[in-house]
C-alpha positions as CSV (number, residue, x, y, z in Angstrom):
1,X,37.0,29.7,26.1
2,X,39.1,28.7,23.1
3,X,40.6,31.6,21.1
4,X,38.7,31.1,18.0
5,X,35.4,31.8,19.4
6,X,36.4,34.4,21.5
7,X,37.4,36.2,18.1
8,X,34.8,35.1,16.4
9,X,32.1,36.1,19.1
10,X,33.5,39.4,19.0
11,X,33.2,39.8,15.0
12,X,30.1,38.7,15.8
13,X,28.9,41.7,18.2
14,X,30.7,44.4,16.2
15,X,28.8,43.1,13.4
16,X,25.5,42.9,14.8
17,X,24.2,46.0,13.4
18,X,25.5,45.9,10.1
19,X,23.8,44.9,6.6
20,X,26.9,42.6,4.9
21,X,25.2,43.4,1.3
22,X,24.9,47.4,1.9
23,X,27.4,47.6,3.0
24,X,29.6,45.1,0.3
25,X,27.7,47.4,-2.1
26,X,28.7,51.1,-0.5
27,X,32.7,50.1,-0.3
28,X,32.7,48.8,-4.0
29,X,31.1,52.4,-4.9
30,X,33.7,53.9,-2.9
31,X,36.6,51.9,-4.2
32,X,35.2,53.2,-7.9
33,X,35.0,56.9,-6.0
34,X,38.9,56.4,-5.4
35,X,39.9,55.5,-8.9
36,X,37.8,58.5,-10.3
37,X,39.4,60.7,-7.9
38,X,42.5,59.8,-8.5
39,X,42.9,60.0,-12.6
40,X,40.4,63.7,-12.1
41,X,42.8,65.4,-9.9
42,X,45.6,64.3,-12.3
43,X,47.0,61.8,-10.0
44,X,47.3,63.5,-7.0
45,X,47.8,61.4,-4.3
46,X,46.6,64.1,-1.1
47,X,43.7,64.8,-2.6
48,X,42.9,60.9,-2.9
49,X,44.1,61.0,0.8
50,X,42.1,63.5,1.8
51,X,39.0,61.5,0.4
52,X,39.7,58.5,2.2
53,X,39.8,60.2,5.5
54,X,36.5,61.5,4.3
55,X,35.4,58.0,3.9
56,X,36.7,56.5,7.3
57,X,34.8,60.1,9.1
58,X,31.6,58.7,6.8
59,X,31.8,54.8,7.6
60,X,32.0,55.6,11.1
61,X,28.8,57.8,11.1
62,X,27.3,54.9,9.6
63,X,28.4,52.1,12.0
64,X,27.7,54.5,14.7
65,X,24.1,54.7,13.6
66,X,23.7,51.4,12.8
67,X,23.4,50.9,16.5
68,X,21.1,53.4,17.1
69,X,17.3,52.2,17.6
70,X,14.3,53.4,15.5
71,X,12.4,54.4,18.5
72,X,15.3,56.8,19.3
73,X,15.2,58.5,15.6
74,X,11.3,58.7,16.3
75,X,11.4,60.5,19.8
76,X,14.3,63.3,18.2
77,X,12.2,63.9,15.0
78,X,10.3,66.5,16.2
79,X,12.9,68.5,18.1
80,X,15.4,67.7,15.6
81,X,13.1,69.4,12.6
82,X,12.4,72.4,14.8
83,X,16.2,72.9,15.5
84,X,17.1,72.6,11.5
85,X,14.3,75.3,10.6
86,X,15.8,77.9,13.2
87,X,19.0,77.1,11.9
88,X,17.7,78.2,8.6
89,X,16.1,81.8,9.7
90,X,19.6,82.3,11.2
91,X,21.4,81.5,8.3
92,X,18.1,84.2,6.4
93,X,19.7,87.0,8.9
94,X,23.4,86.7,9.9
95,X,24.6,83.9,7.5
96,X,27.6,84.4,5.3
97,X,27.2,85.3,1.6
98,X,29.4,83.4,-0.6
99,X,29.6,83.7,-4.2
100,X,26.4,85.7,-3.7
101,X,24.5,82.4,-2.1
102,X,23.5,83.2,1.8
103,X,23.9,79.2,2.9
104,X,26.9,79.4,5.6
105,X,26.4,80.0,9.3
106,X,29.1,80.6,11.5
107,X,29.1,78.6,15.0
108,X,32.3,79.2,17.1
109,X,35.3,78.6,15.4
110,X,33.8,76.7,12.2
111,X,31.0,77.1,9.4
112,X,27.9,75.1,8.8
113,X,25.3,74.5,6.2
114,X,21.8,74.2,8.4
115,X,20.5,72.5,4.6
116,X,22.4,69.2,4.7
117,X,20.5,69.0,8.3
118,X,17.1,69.3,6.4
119,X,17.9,66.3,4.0
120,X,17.7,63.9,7.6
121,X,15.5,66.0,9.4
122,X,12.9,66.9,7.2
123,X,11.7,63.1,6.1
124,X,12.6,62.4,9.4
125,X,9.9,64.6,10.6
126,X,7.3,63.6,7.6
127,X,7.6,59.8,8.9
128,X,7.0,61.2,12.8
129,X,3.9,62.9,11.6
130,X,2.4,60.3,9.7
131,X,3.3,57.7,12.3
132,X,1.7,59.4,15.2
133,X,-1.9,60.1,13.0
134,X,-1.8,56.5,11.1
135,X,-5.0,55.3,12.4
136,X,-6.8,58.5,11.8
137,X,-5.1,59.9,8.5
138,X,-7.2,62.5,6.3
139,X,-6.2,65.3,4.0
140,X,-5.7,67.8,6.4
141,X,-3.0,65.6,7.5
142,X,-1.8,65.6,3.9
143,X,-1.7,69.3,3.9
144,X,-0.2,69.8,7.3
145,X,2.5,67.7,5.8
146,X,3.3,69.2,2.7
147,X,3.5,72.8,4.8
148,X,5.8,71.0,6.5
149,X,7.9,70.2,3.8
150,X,7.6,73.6,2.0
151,X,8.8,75.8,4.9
152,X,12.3,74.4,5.0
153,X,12.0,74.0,1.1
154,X,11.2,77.8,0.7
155,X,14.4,78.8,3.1
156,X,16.7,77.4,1.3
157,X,15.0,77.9,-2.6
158,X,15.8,81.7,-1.0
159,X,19.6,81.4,-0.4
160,X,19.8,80.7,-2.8
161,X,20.4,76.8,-3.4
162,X,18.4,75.2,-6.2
163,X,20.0,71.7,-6.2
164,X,19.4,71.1,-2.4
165,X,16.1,72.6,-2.3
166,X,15.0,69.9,-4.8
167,X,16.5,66.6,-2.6
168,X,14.6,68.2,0.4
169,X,11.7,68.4,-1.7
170,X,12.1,64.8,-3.3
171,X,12.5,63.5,0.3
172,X,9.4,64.6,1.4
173,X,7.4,63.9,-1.8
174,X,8.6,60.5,-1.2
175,X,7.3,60.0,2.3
176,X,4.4,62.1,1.3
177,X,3.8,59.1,-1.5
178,X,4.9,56.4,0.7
179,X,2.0,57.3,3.2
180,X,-0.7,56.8,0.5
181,X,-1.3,60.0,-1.1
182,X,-4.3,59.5,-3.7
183,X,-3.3,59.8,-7.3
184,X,-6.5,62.0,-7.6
185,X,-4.7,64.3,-5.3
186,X,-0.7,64.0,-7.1
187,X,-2.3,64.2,-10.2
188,X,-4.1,67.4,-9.0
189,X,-0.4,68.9,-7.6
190,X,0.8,67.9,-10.9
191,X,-1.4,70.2,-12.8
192,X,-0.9,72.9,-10.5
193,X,2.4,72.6,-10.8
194,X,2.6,72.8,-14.7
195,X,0.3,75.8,-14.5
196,X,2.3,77.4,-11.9
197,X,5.2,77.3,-14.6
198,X,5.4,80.5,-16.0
199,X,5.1,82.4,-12.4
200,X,7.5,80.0,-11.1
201,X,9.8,81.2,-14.1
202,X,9.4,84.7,-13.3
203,X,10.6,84.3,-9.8
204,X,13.8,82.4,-10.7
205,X,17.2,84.3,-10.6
206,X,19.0,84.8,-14.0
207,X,21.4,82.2,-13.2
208,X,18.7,79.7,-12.6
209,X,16.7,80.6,-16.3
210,X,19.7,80.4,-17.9
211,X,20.5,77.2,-16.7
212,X,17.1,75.8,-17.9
213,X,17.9,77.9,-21.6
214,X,21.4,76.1,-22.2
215,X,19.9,72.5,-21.2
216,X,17.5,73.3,-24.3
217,X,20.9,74.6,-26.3
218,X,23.6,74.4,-24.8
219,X,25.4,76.0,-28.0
220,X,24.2,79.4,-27.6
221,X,26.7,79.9,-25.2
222,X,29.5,77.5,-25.4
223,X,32.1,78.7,-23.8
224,X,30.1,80.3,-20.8
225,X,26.9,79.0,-19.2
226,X,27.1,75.9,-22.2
227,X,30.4,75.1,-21.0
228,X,30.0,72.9,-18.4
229,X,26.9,70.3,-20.8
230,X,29.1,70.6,-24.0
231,X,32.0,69.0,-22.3
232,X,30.7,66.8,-20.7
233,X,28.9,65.2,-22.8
234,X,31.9,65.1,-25.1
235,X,33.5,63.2,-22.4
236,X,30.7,60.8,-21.7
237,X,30.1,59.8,-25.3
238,X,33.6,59.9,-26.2
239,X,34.4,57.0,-24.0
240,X,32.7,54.5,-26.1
241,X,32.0,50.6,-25.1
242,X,35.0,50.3,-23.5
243,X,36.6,53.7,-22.5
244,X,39.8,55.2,-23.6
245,X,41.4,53.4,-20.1
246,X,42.0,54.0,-16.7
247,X,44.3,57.8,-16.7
248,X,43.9,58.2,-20.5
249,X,41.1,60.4,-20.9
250,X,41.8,63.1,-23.0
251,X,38.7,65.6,-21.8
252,X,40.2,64.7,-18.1
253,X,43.7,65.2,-18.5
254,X,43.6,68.2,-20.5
255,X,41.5,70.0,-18.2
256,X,38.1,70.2,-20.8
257,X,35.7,68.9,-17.9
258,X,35.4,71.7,-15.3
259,X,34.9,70.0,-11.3
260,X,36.1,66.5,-12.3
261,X,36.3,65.5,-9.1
262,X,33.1,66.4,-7.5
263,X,29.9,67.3,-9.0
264,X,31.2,66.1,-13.1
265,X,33.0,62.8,-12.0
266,X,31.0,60.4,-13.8
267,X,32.5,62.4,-17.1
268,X,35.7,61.4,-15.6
269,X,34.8,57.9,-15.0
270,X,32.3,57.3,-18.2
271,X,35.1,58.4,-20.6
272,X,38.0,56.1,-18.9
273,X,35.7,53.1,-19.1
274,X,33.1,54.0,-21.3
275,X,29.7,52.2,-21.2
276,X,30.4,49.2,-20.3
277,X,32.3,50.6,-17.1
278,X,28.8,52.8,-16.5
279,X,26.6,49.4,-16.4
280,X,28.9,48.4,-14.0
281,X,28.6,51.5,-12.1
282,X,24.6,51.7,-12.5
283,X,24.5,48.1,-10.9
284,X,26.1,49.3,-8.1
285,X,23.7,52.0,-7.4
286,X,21.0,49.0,-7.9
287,X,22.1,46.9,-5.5
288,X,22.2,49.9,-2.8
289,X,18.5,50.9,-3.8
290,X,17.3,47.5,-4.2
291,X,18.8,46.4,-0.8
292,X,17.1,49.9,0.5
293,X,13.9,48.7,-0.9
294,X,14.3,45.4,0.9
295,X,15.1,46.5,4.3
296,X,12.0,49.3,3.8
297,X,9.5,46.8,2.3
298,X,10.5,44.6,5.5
299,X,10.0,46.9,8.1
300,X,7.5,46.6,11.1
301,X,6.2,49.9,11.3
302,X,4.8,52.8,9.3
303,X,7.9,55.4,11.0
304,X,10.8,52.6,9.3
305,X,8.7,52.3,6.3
306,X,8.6,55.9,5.3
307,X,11.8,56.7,6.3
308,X,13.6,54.3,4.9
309,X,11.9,54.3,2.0
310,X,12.6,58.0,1.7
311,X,16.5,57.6,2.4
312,X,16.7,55.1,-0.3
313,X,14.6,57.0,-3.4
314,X,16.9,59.8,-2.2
315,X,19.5,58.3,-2.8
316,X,18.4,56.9,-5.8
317,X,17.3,61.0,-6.7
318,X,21.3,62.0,-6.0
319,X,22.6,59.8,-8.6
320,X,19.8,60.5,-11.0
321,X,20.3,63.9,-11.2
322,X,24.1,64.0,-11.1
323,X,24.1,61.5,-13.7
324,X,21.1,63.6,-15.9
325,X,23.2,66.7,-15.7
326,X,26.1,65.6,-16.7
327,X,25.0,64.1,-19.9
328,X,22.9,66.9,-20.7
329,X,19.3,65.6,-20.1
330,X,18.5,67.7,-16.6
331,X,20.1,71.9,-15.7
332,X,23.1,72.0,-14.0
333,X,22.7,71.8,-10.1
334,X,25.0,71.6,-7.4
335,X,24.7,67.8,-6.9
336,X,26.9,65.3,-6.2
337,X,27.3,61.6,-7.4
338,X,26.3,59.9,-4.2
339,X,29.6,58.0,-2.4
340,X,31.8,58.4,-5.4
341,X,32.1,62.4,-6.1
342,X,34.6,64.4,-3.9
343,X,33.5,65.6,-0.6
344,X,32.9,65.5,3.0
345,X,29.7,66.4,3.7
346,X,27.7,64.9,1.7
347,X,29.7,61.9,2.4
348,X,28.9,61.7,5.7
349,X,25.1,62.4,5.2
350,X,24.6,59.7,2.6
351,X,26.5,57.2,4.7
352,X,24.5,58.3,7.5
353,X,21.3,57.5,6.1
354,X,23.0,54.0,5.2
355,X,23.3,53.6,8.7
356,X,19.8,53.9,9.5
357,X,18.9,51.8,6.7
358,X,21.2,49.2,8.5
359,X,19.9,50.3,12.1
360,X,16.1,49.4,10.8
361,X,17.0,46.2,9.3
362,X,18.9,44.8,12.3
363,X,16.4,46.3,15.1
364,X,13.2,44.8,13.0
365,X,13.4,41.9,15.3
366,X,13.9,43.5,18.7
367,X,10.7,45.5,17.1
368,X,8.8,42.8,16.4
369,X,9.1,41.3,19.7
């Protein structure tokens, strides 16, 4: 066999598993990650380093599960959830307390966080469940769900970690949603909800009221809890149309923005290359949700439909909120801007979820058949 096609039958079956457009899509975010990183950590080079390591660990997860089958995801669900809510009671009575949050477990020689599990596992679970009742779904089912969902959600609301408690709970609305929950009966949660305010209030912490007090004024307190909006924001709408230029932001380079290279990168980025660079940003995140959306809206059965539909609004829900808190419409909350801001882990659990958006895709006709 000529050369040629022996290369180009091997490109072929290391590429069998892998979506061309989400994947086009998730390296331009990450070349955009890169820059960011690299003008918010005032040009150092190791910490840029250190990312792309991060990124190669993460695009492997993702090719790796790529080439994992749906009906393998389905028959770990179960198990998988169970393992992730014991992980959680263990972390409830030995975990470590850091910066007076109890989220850490210690495992041999190294620490964990049994909550980035949940963000797989629990609308992992939601899509089993519904799956295995679809020809018989009733309320109860509904309800058995959403206990589901609120057991995990209440162990780590208890850590104390607000900003993960609220993806979890996002994943599993969406599945919940996906499944064909009446609007009589979200309309009805809705309402509870809104009267459920005031108690829901009185059980927050005093970091988490004040969080919600300086979104409403942030000038109350501007150089403590307003610190973080004010700048920001200053950043964001400092940049303009076009930015003040790659390296020559002045609320990046003298040290105004506080975490520029994690959870407040798109100041970073949204002051170098203003609006303009945003819209260019913002259609990157598109094309990742709308190619989600595709892949979910094409897949054979009810388990791919809801979890793929769940990893992408996710998704869409990381970038949402990272981008509302940074420009001041939504609290302050631990949450990263999906595949650009600095970080491992939740690197490796978005790009995860990418590969089982790719693994859906690819398997639908092995399904089908």
């Amino acid at each position: 066999m000529p050369m040629p096609r022996v290369i180009r039958r091997l490109t072929q079956t290391l590429t069998a598993h892998v979506d061309t457009q989400l994947l086009l899509a998730i390296l331009l975010l990450m070349g955009v990650s890169l820059l960011a990183i690299f003008s918010g950590s005032n040009q150092s080079v190791p910490r840029v380093s250190s990312q792309l390591v991060n990124m190669l660990v993460a695009l492997g997860v993702m090719y790796t599960f790529a080439y994992v089958p749906p009906n393998f995801l389905l028959r770990i669900a179960l198990p998988l959830y169970v393992f992730g809510v014991l992980l959680l009671v263990c972390v409830a009575l030995f975990g470590d307390i850091v910066n007076g949050a109890r989220r850490w477990l210690h495992v041999g020689v190294t620490r964990i966080q049994p909550s980035e599990i949940m963000k797989i596992a629990v609308p992992l679970m939601l899509a089993w469940y519904f799956d295995r009742y679809e020809a018989t779904l009733k309320l109860k089912n509904y309800l058995i769900a959403t206990a589901l969902l609120a057991l995990p959600v209440w162990l780590i609301v208890r850590q104390p970690d607000l900003g993960t408690a609220v993806l979890i709970l996002a994943a599993g609305a969406y599945v919940l949603f996906l499944a064909g929950l009446s609007w009589r009966v979200i309309a009805g949660l809705a309402v509870a909800g809104a009267a459920s305010l005031p108690f829901l209030w009185s059980a927050m912490h005093d970091y988490q009221r004040q969080r919600i007090l300086t979104l409403i004024d942030p000038t109350q307190d501007p150089l403590g809890a307003g610190y973080h909006t004010i700048q920001s924001t200053i950043a964001v709408g400092s940049g303009g149309f076009f930015g003040k230029g790659w390296l020559q932001g002045t609320q990046t380079h003298l040290d105004f923005i506080p975490e520029r290279t994690t959870d407040f990168i798109f100041a970073v980025f949204a002051e170098e290359w203003g609006l303009l660079g945003n819209m260019v940003l913002l259609f990157l995140f598109l094309l990742v949700i709308a190619r989600g959306m595709v892949i979910t809206a094409n897949a054979p059965t009810l388990f791919t439909r809801l979890f793929g539909g769940a990893l992408t609004l996710t998704f869409f829900t990381y970038a949402f909120v990272n981008m509302g808190m940074v420009s001041g419409i939504l609290p302050v909350v631990g949450v990263p801007l999906p595949l650009v801001s600095y970080g491992g882990t939740s690197l490796v659990t978005i790009c995860l979820g990418m590969g089982i958006l790719m693994s859906i895709q690819t398997h639908k006709k092995l399904v089908q058949s």
